[in-house]
N, C-alpha and C positions, 0 to 999 in steps of 0.2 A: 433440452437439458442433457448434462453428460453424462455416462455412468460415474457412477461413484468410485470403484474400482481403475476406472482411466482416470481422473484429476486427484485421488488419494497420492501417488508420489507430488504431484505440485503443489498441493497443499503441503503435503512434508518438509519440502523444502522450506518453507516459511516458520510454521511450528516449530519445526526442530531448532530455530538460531530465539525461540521466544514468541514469536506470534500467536495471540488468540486467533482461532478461526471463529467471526460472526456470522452468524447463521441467521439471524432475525433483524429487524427491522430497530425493533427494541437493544436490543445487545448492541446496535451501532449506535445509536444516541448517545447511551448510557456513556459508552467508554467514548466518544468523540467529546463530550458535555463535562465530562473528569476535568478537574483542576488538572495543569500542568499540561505536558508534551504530549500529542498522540498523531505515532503515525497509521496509515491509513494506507492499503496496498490494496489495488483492485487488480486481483488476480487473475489469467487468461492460460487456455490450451494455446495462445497461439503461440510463433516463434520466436517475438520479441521478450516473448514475458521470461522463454525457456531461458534465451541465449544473454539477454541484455536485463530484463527488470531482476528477476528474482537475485541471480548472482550479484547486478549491480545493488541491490538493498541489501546482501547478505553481507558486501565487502562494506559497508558504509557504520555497520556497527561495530567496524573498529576503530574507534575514534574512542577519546575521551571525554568528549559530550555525546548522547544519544538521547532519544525520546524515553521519556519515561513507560509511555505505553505502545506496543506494535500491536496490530489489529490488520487483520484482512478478510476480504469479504472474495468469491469467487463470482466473477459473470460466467451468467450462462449454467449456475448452477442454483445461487444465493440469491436467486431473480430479487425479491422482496429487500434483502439486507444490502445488495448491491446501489438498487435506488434511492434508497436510503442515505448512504454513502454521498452516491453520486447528486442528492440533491443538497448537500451540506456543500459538496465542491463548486455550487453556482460561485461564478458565473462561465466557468471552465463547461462546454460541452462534455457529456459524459463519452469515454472513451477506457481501452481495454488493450493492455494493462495500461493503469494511472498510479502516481504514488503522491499520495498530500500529506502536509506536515498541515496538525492543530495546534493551538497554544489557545489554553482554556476557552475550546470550544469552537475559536476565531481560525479560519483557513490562511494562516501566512507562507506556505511555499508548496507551488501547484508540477508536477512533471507527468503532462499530459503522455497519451502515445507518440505524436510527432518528437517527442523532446527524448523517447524512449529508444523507438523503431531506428537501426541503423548507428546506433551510440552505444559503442565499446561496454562492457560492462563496469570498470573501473574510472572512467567518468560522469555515468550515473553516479556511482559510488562518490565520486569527489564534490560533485552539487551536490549530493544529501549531506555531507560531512560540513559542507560550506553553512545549508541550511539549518542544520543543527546548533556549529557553533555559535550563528546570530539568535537561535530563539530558546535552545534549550539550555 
């Protein structure tokens, strides 16, 4: 587990553009199980999450379609709300950082770490925008 203190800025980063942060097991059901949009950002210390996921999610809500609900869950801190997460995103191996798109409840667009790790943050950004516009 990490301090709280060291992953409070990368939780920020998420928060501050709209993000609930889930903490329980329960709180991810609820808002994964929401009628409509929800995205779903498993957040990570490591360096993909810093340089490429969070920046790539942040730029992607500039679009004119967006998910109705953002939500992220922390590995390695949110042990319990993470698996939770991660077991809604079968049949995707769980991995760190991951970002899923829900549409009432149903998993329709998955961008594991491989899809993360080594990809520019602005083409992150352009698949979310892409997935967006087909579901939300």
């Amino acid at each position: 587990m990490y301090p709280a203190e060291i992953v409070k800025p990368m939780r920020d980063e998420l928060t501050a553009v709209g993000f609930d942060q889930c903490t329980t097991p329960e709180s991810v059901a609820s808002a994964i199980n929401k009628k409509g949009t929800t995205l779903v950002v498993v957040n990570s210390v490591c360096g993909c999450a810093a340089a490429n996921a969070r920046p790539g999610v942040r730029l992607s809500l500039a679009n004119d379609k967006t998910p109705a609900q953002l939500i992220t869950v922390f590995a390695g801190v949110d042990k319990e709300a993470t698996a939770e997460a991660r077991g809604l995103m079968v049949p995707f191996p769980p991995s760190s950082p991951s970002i899923a798109l829900f549409n009432d409840g149903e998993l329709v667009h998955m961008l594991e770490r491989h899809h993360i790790e080594g990809r520019r943050a602005d083409i992150i950004a352009e698949n979310l925008k892409e997935a967006y516009n087909a579901h939300c």
